[in-house]
C-alpha positions, 0 to 999 in steps of 0.5 A, a space after each residue: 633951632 630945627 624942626 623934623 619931622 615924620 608922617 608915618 609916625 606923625 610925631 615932630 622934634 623941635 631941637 633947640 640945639 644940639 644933644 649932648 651924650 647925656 640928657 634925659 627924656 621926661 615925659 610932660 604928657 601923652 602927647 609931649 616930651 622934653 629932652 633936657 640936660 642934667 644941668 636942666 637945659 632943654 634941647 627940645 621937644 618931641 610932639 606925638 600927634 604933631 599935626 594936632 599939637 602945632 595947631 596946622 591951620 589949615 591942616 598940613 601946613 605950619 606958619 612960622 613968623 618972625 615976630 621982629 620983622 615980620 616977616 613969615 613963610 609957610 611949609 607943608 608938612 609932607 602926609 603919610 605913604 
């Protein structure tokens, strides 16, 4: 899995693997897309207004969290120029 992504646009991708040439772009909402195969695999997710959408608490920030280990770390998401 990766995640991107941009300030000046504030929109993030979360790609759970990589795209192949063909997939579709399907549109859940204002603020989601799903990126998916014609087999109906999912490859990822594109989020407009990311910092709304992943829910930064506190702003700026993402917690990522390892639900078996329990282990997390912190990553800054860089602001606009």
């Amino acid at each position: 899995m990766k995640l991107t992504y941009d300030p000046e646009h504030n929109v993030a991708y979360i790609a759970l693997k990589r795209k192949p040439a063909e997939v579709e772009t399907i549109h859940l909402s204002d603020e989601v897309n799903v990126d998916i195969a014609p087999d109906g695999t999912v490859y990822g997710f594109e989020l407009l207004n990311a910092n709304e959408q992943l829910g930064a608490d506190p702003p700026g920030m993402i917690l990522i969290i390892n639900e078996a280990s329990g282990e997390s770390s912190e990553i800054k998401l860089p602001r606009a120029s």
